[in-house]
N, C-alpha and C positions, 0 to 999 in steps of 0.2 A: 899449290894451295887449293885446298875446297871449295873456296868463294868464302861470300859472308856470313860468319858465324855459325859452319854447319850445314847451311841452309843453300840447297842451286837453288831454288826455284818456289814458288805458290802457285797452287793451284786451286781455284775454288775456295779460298782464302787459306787451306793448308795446308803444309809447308813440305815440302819433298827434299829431302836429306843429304849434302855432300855424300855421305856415304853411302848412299844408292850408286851413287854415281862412279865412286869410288869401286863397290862392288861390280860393277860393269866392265870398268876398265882395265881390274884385273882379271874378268874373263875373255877379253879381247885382247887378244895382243899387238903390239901397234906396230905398225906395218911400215913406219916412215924408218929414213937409212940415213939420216940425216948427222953426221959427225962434229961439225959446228957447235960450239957451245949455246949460242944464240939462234942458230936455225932452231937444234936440239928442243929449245925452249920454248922459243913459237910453236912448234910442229904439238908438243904437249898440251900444250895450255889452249890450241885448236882441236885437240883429240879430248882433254874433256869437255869443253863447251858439244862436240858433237856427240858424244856420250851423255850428254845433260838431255839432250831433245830425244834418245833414244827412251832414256826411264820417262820424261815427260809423258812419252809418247803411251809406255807403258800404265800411266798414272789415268790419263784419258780414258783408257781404252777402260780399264777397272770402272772408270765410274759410270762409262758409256752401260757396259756389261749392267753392273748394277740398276740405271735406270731402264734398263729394257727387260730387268726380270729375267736376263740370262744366270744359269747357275755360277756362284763365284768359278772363275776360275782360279785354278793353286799360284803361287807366288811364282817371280822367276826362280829360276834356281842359279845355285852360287858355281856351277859346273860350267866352265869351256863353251861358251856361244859359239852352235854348229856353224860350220863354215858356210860361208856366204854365197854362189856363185856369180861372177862376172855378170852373167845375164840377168839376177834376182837385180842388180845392180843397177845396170845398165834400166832393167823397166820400174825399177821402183823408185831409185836412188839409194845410196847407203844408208840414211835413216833408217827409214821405212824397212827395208829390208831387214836391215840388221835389228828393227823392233821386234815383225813378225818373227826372227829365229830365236828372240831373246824373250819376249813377250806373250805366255798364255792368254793373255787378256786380248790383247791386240788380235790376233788369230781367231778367239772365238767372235769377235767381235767384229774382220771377216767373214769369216763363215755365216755369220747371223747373214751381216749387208748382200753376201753372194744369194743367200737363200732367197733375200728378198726380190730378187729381180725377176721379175716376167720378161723372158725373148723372146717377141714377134714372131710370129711364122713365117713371114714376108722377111723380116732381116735374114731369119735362118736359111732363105732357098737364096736371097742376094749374095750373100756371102759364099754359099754352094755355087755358084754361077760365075761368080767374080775370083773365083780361086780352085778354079779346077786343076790348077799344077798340083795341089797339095792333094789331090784323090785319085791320082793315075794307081790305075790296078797293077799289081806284081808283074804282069805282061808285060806291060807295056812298060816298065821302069827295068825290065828284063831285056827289049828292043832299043833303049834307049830311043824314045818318043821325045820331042822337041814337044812340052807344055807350051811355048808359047808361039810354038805354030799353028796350025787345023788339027786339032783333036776329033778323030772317031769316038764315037759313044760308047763303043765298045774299050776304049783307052783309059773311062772314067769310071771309076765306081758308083753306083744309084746314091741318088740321093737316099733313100730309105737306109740304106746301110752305114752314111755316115752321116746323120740327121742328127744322131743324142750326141755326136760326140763335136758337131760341132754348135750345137745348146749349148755343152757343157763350157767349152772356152771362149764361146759369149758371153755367156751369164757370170763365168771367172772374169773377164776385161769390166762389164759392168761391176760384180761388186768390188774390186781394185780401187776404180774410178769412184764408185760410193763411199768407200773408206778415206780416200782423197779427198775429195768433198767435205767430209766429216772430221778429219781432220783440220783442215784449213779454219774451217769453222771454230772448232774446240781448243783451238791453241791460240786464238787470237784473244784472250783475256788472259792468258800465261805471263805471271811476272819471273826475272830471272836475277838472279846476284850476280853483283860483280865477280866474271871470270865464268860466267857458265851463260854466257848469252848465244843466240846462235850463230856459228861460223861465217854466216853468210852477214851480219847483223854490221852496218858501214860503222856503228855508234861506239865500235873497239879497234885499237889499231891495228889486229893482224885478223883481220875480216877476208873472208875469200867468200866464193861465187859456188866451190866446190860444195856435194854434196852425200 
């Protein structure tokens, strides 16, 4: 079923479309193996409620964009949502994840929160200091050098050298974590229909913790 009359969900008073939702789910294809008639049915009617938070997410992210004067981003498209990897997974959760591969909006509206971040100078040498397994020079990864024993200077690459790139996957973990933030925030006024409430939501009886 769609939920109530068409409608998962309001937002901002409204209304966001079973068939968005609908449209998601036939570009995802569902991954449970489940043979049961009754498993079968659970496992559905948990894949669209987590499909519901995915367009949600999408909905958000659009009006985020719009209040920030970001240019519209295009619509999703009705094409095959790029595949996800285990690790996008593991650091985002499947929401999140599966919004930004589905979601223009949501993406630019990363990108906006990444830009916005100033990283320290002092984080950026901590970080350089605290993780010099990850800068052993081709030598020394050539010697097979023990990172977490006494490193020579010569075993490590200058910080100069790898300074912007470790900016850069700073300033990516902050604006991740800003997006985070700003979700949590933007979806706490989200109403939902019956049958597209969020998976994890104890107020339906086949509620899980997954995500």
């Amino acid at each position: 079923m769609s939920g109530d009359g068409g409608r998962a969900a309001v937002v901002g008073g409204d209304e966001v479309s079973a068939g968005r939702v609908d449209a998601l789910l036939a570009a995802v294809p569902a991954r449970d193996r489940e043979t049961r008639p009754e498993a079968l049915a659970r496992a559905e009617r948990q894949r669209r409620r987590w499909a519901t938070q995915v367009v949600v997410v999408d909905e958000l992210a659009r009006r985020a964009c719009a209040e920030r004067g970001l240019a519209p981003p295009p619509r999703v498209s009705p094409a095959p949502v790029r595949a996800v990897s285990g690790t996008e997974v593991a650091d985002l959760g499947s929401i999140v994840a599966v919004a930004l591969a589905h979601s223009p909006a949501a993406r630019a509206l990363l990108s906006a929160l990444e830009a916005e971040r100033t990283v320290p100078e002092r984080a950026v040498r901590d970080y350089y200091d605290r993780n010099q397994d990850r800068f052993l020079t081709p030598d020394a990864l050539r010697r097979g050098v023990d990172p977490y024993y006494v490193l020579q200077p010569s075993d490590v690459l200058p910080y100069g050298e790898v300074r912007d790139g470790v900016v850069r996957e700073l300033r990516r973990a902050l604006g991740r974590q800003a997006f985070f933030d700003w979700l949590d925030r933007a979806r706490a006024g989200v109403e939902y229909a019956p049958g597209h409430e969020h998976p994890g939501d104890p107020g339906h009886p086949d509620h899980e913790h997954r995500h």
